[in-house]
C-alpha positions as CSV (number, residue, x, y, z in Angstrom):
1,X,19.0,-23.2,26.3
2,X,19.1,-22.4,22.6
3,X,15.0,-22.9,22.6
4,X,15.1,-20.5,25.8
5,X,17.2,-18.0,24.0
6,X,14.6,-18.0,20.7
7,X,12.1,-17.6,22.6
8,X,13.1,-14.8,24.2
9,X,14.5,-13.2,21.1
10,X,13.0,-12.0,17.6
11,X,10.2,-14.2,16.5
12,X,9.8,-13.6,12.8
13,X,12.8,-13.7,9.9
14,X,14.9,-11.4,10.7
15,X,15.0,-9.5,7.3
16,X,11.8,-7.8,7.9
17,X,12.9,-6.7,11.7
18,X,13.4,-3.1,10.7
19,X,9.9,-3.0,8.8
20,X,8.4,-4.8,11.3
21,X,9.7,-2.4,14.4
22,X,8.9,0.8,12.2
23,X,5.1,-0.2,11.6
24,X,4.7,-2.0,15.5
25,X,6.3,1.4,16.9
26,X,3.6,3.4,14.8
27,X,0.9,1.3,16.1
28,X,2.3,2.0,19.7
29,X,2.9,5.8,19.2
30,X,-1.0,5.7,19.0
31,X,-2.1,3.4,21.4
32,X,0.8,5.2,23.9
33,X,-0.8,8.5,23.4
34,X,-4.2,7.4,24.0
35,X,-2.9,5.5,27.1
36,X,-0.5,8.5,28.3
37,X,-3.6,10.9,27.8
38,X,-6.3,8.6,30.4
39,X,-2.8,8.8,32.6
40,X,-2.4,12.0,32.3
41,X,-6.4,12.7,33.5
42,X,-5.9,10.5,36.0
43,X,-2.9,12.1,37.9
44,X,-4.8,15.5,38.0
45,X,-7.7,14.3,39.4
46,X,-5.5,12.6,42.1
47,X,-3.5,15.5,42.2
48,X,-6.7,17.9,42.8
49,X,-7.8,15.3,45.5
50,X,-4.8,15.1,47.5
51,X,-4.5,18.8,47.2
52,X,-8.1,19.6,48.7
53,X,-7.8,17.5,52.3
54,X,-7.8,19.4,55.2
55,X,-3.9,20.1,56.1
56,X,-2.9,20.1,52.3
57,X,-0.7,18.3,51.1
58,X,2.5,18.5,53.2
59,X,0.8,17.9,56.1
60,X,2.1,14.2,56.5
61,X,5.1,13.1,54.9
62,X,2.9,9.9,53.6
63,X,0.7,12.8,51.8
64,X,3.8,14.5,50.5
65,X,5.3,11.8,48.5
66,X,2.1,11.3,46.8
67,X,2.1,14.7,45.9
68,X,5.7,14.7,44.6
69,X,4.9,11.3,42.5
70,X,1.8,12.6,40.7
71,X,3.8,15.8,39.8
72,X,6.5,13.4,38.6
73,X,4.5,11.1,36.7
74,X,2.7,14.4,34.8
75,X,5.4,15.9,34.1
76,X,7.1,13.1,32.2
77,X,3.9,12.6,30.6
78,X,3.6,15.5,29.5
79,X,7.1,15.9,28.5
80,X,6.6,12.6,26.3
81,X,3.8,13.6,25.0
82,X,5.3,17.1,23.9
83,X,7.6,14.9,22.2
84,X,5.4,13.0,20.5
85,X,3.3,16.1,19.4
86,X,6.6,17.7,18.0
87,X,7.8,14.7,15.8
88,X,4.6,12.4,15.1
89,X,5.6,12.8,11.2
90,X,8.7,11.5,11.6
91,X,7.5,8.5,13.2
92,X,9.4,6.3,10.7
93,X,12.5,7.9,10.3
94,X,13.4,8.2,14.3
95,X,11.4,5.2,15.1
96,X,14.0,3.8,17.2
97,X,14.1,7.1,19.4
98,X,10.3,6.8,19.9
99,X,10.9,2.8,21.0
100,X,13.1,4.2,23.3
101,X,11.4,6.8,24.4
102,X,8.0,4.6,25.1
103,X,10.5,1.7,26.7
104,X,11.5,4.1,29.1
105,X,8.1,5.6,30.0
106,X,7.3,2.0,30.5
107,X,10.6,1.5,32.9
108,X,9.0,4.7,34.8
109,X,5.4,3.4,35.1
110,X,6.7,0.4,36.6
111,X,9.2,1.6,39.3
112,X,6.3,4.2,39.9
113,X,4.0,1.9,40.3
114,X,5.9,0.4,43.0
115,X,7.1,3.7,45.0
116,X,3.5,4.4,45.4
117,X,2.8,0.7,46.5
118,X,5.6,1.2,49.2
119,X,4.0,4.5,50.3
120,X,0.7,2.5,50.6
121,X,1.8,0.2,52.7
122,X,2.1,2.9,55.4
123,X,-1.6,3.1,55.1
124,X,-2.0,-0.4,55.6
125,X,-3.2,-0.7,51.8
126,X,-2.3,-3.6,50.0
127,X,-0.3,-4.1,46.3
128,X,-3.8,-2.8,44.5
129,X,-1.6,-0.1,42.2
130,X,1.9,-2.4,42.0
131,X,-0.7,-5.0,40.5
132,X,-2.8,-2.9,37.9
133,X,-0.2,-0.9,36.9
134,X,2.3,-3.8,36.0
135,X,-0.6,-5.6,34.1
136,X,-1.3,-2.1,32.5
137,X,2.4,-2.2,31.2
138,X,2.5,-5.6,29.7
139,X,-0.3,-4.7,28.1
140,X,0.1,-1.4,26.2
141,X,4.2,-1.6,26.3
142,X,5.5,-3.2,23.9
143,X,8.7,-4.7,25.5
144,X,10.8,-7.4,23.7
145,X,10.9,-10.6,26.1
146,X,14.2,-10.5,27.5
147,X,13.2,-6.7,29.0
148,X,10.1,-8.2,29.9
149,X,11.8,-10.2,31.9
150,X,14.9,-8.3,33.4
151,X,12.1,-5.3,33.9
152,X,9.4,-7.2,35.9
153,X,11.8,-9.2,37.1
154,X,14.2,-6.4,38.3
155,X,10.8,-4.6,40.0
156,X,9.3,-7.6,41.4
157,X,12.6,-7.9,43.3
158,X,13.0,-3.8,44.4
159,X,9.2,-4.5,46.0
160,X,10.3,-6.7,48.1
161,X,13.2,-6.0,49.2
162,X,12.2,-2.8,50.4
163,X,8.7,-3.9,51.7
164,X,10.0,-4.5,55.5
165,X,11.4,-1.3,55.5
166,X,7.8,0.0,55.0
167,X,6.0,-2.1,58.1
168,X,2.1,-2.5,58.3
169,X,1.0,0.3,60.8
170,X,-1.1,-1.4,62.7
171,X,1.4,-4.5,63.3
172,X,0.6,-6.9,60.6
173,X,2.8,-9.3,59.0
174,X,2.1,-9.0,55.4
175,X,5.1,-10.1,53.7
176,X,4.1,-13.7,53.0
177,X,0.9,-12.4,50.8
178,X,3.2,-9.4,49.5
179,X,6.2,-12.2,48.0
180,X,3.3,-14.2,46.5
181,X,0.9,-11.7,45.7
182,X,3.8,-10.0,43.8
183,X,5.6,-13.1,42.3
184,X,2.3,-14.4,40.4
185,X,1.5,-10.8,39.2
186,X,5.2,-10.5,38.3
187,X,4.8,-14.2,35.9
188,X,1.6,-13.5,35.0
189,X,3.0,-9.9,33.6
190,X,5.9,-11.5,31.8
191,X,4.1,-14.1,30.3
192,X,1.6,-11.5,29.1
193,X,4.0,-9.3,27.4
194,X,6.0,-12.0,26.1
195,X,3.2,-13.1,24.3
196,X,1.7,-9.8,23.3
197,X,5.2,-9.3,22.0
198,X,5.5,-12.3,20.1
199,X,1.5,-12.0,18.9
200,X,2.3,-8.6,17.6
201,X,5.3,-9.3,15.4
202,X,4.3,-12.3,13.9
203,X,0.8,-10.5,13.0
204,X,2.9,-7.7,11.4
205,X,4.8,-10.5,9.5
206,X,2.5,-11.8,8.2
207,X,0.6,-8.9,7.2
208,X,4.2,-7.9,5.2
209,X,3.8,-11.7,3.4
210,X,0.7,-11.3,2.5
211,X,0.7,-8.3,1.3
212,X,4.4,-9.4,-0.5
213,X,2.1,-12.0,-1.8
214,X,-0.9,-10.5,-3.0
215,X,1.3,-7.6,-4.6
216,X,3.2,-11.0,-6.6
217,X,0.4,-12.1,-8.0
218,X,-1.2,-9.0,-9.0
219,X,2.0,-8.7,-10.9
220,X,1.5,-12.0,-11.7
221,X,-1.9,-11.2,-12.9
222,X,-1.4,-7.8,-15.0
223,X,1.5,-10.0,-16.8
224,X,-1.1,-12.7,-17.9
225,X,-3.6,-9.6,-18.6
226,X,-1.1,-8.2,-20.9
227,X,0.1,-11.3,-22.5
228,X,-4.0,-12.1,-23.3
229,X,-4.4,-8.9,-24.3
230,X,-1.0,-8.3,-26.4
231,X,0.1,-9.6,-29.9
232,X,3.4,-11.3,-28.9
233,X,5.3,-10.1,-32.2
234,X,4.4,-6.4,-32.2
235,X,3.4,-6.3,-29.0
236,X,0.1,-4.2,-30.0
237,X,-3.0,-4.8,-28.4
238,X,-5.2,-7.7,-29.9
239,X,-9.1,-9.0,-30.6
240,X,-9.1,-9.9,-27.5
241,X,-8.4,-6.3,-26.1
242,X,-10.6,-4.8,-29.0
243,X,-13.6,-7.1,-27.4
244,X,-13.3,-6.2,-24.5
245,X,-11.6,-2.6,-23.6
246,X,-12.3,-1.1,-26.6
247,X,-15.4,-1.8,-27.1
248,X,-16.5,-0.6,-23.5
249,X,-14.9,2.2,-24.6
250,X,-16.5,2.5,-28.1
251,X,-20.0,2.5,-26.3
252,X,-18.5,5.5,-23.4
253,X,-18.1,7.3,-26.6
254,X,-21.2,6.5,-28.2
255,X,-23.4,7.3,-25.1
256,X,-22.2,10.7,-25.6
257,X,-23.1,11.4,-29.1
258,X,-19.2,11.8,-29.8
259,X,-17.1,11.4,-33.2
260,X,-15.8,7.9,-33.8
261,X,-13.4,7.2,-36.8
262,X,-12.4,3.7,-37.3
263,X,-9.6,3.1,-40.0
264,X,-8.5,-0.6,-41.4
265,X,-4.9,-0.7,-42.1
266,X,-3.4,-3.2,-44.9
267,X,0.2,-3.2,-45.7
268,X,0.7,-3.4,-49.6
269,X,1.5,-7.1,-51.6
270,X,2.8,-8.2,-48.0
271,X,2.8,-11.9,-49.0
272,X,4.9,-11.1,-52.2
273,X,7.1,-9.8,-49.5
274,X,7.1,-12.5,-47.1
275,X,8.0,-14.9,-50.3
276,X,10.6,-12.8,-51.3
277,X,12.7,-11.6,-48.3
278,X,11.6,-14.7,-45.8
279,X,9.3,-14.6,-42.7
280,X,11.9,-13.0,-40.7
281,X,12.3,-9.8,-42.4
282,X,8.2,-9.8,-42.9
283,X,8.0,-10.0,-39.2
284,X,10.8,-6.9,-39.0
285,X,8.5,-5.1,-41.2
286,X,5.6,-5.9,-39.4
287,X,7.1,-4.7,-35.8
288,X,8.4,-1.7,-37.3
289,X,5.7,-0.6,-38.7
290,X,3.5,-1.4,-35.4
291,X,6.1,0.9,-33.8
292,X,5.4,3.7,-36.5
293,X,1.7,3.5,-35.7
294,X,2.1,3.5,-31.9
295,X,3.9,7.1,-32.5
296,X,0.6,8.1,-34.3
297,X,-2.0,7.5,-31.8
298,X,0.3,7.9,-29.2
299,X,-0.7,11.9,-28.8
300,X,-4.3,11.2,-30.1
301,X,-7.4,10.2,-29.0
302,X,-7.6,6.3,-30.1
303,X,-6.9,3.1,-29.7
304,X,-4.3,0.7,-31.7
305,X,-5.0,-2.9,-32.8
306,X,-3.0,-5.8,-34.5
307,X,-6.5,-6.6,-36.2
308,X,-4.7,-10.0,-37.6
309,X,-1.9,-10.6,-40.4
310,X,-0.6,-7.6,-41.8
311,X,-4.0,-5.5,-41.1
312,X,-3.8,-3.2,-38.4
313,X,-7.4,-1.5,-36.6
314,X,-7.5,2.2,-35.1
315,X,-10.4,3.8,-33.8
316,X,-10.2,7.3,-33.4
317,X,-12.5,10.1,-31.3
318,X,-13.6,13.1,-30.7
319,X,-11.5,15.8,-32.8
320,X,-9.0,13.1,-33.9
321,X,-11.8,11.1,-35.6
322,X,-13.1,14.0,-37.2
323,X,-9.8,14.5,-38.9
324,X,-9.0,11.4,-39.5
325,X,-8.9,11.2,-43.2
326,X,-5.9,13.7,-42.8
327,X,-4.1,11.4,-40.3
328,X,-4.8,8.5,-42.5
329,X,-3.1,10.3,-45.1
330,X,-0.2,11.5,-42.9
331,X,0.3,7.6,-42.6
332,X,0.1,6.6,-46.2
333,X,2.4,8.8,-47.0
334,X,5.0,8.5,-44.3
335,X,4.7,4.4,-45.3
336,X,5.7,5.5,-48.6
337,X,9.0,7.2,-47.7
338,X,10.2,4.2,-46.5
339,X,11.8,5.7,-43.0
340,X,9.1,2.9,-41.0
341,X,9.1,0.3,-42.8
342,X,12.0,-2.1,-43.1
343,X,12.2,-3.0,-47.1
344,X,15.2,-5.4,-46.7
345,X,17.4,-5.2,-49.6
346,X,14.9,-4.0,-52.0
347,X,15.3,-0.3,-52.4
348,X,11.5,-0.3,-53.3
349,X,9.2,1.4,-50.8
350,X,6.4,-0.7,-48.7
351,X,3.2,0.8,-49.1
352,X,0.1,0.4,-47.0
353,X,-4.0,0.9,-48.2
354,X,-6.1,2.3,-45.6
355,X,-9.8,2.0,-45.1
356,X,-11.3,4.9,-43.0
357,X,-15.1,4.9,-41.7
358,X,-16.5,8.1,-39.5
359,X,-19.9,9.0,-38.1
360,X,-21.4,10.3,-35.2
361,X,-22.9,7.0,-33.9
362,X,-26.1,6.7,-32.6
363,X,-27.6,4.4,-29.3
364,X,-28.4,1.7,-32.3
365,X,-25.1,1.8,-34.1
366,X,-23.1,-1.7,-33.6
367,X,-19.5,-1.7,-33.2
368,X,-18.9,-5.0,-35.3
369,X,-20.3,-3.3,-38.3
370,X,-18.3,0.1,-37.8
371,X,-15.3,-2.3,-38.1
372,X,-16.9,-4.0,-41.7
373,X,-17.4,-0.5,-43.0
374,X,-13.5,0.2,-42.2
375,X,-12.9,-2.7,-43.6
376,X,-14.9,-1.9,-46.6
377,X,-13.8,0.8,-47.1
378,X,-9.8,-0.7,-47.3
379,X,-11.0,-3.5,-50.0
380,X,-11.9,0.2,-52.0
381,X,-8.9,1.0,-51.6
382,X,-7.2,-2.6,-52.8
383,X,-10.0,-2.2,-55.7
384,X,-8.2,1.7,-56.7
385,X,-4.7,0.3,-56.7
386,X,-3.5,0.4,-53.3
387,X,-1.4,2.8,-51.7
388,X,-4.7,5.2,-51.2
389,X,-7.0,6.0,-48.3
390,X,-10.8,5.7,-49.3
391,X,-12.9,7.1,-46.7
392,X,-16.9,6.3,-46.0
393,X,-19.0,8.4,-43.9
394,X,-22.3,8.2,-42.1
395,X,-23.7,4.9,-43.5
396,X,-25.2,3.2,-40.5
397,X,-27.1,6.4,-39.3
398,X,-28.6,6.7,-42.6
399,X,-29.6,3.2,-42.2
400,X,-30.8,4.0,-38.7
C-alpha cells in the first residue's frame, strides 16, 4: 500500500515541488495553447459542417446536441484561452490558478468526449471520439496520478453506465465491445499519464540539480580562479594574473596605438622594517598599503599587481598613463604622510620609490621589457635616495 501511495504521489524531493510545478505549468501553458488553438479550428469546422446539412441543425434532436456541444466546447476554449492571453506574464506568480484552470479544461475534454460518444451511439458509430480524445488528454494534460486515476476512472464508469440508455439503432448489442473497448483505453490512458506525469517531474528535477550543480562548481571554479590569480596576504592580483589577463590586455591596448604607463613600486628599507617591528606588522604594512593603492587605480584606467615582496606593478592607459608621472607622485607623497601605511610604534613615516616607464607602444614592443624599464627606472630611484619617482620615456620605440 505504501509503494501504491508513492507511486501515485509526488515523485521527486519534495523541496523543489513548488519550482518544479511553476516551470512544468509554464511548459503546459504553451503546449495547452497550441493544443486548445487545433481544438479550437476543429470545432468550427465541425460547427460550419453540421450547420450546412439540409434541415440545419435542429432538425434532429441527434444533430442538435452536436450543435450545442461544439458551441460549448468553443466557448470554454475560447474563454480559457482569453485567460491565458490576459495573464501569460504572470504565469509564475498565479501558476496554481493556471494548473487549475488547465486541470479543469482537461475534466471538460474528457466528459465531452464522452457526451459526444453517447450521442454517437445513436448513429450506430462506435467509441472512435471517447478513445482519441481520452489518449489526447493523457497526453497533453498534465494530471498528477491519483487524478489520472479518479478522472479516467470516474469517466470510464459514466460511459458505461449510461451506454444502454443510448441503444444501437439498428438492434445491435454492443456493450460487450463498449466495456472492453473502453476499459483498455481507460488503463492504457492512466498508465500513460501516470508516466508522462512522473517522466515530466523527474526531468524538471533533474534539470534543477544539474543546473544547482553546474552553478556549484562554477562557483567552485571562480573561487580557485581567484585564489590562482590572488596574493593571499593582500589579496592583489598576482604574476599569474599579470601573465595572463594583463597581458591580453596590454596587447588590446597596444593593437590600438594607445598610451601605456607601467610603474614599479618599492616600499622604502622594508627589510629594516620587517627586522625591527616583526613579520606581522610588515605584513600589516604591506596590506595596508595594497589597500591604499587599490583606492588609486580603482577610478583609473589600469591594472594592480603584487609584483613580489614589497614591490608592487601598475600599468596604466590611455589618459591615466599619460599622466602618470603626476599619479606616481600623488602616491609618493601620500606614502609619506603616513595616513596608509601602518609605521607601528615608530612615529617615522614609510616611504616608497617608484619607477615609472611610458610610451606609446608599437606592434614590436614586448611587454616583459616594458616591465624591466619600470623596473629600471625604480633602481634610479633607489640610486637618488629613495623616496622619489624617476620616470623613463619612449626607449623601446627608439630602439624599434
Amino acid at each position: 500500500m505504501n509503494k501504491i501511495k508513492k507511486y501515485l504521489g509526488f515523485p521527486a524531493d519534495p523541496a523543489y515541488r513548488i519550482q518544479i510545478e511553476q516551470n512544468l505549468t509554464s511548459y503546459i501553458f504553451k503546449t495547452h495553447t497550441i493544443f486548445q488553438l487545433l481544438i479550437l479550428g476543429c470545432q468550427i469546422l465541425m460547427l460550419y459542417s453540421i450547420s450546412v446539412l439540409p434541415g440545419g441543425v435542429f432538425l434532429k434532436p441527434r444533430r442538435t446536441a452536436y450543435f450545442c456541444m461544439y458551441i460549448l466546447l468553443i466557448f470554454f476554449t475560447v474563454l480559457s484561452l482569453a485567460v491565458k492571453a490576459a495573464f501569460r506574464r504572470k504565469i509564475m506568480e498565479h501558476y496554481r490558478m493556471f494548473g487549475r484552470m488547465e486541470l479543469f479544461y482537461t475534466i471538460l475534454i474528457c466528459f465531452w468526449s464522452t457526451a459526444v460518444t453517447l450521442n454517437d451511439q445513436l448513429g450506430g458509430n462506435g467509441l472512435n471520439v471517447f478513445i482519441y480524445m481520452s489518449l489526447i488528454a493523457a497526453a497533453a494534460g498534465l494530471l498528477k496520478p491519483w487524478q489520472s486515476v479518479l478522472l479516467f476512472g470516474c469517466n470510464f464508469l459514466i460511459l458505461n453506465a449510461l451506454l444502454p440508455y443510448f441503444p444501437d439503432p439498428y438492434g445491435a448489442d454492443q456493450s460487450f465491445n463498449n466495456m472492453t473497448n473502453s476499459f483498455f483505453i481507460t488503463v492504457l490512458c492512466i498508465g500513460l499519464s501516470i508516466t508522462l506525469y512522473r517522466n515530466r517531474v523527474l526531468s524538471e528535477y533533474d534539470r534543477i540539480i544539474i543546473g544547482e550543480q553546474y552553478q556549484k562548481i562554477a562557483e567552485i571554479n571562480e573561487e580557485l580562479n581567484q585564489q590562482v590569480i590572488r596574493d593571499r596576504l593582500t589579496g592583489l592580483f598576482n604574476r599569474s594574473y599579470m601573465e595572463t589577463v594583463l597581458k591580453e590586455q596590454f596587447r588590446s591596448v597596444q593593437d590600438k596605438c594607445g598610451n601605456i604607463a607601467c610603474m614599479m613600486i618599492d616600499i622604502d628599507y622594508f627589510k629594516q622594517y620587517n627586522d625591527r617591528f616583526g613579520h606581522i606588522s610588515g605584513d600589516e604594512c604591506l596590506r595596508t598599503f595594497a589597500g591604499f593603492l587599490e583606492k588609486e587605480v580603482q577610478n583609473r584606467s589600469g591594472s594592480l599587481i603584487r609584483y613580489g615582496g614589497e614591490e608592487f606593478l601598475i600599468f596604466l592607459f590611455g589618459q591615466d598613463a599619460e599622466a602618470a608621472e603626476e599619479i606616481a607622485e600623488h602616491m609618493r607623497r601620500s606614502a609619506e604622510s603616513g595616513g596608509y601605511i601602518s609605521d607601528g610604534p615608530d612615529s617615522s613615516p614609510v616611504t616608497v620609490s617608484i619607477g615609472v616607464y611610458k610610451e606609446c607602444p608599437s606592434a614590436e614592443t614586448p611587454f616583459k621589457e616594458f616591465i624591466t624599464l619600470a623596473d629600471s627606472a625604480l633602481y634610479e630611484a633607489k640610486r637618488c635616495g629613495r623616496n622619489c619617482v624617476k620616470l623613463k620615456t619612449g626607449e623601446l620605440s627608439q630602439q624599434t
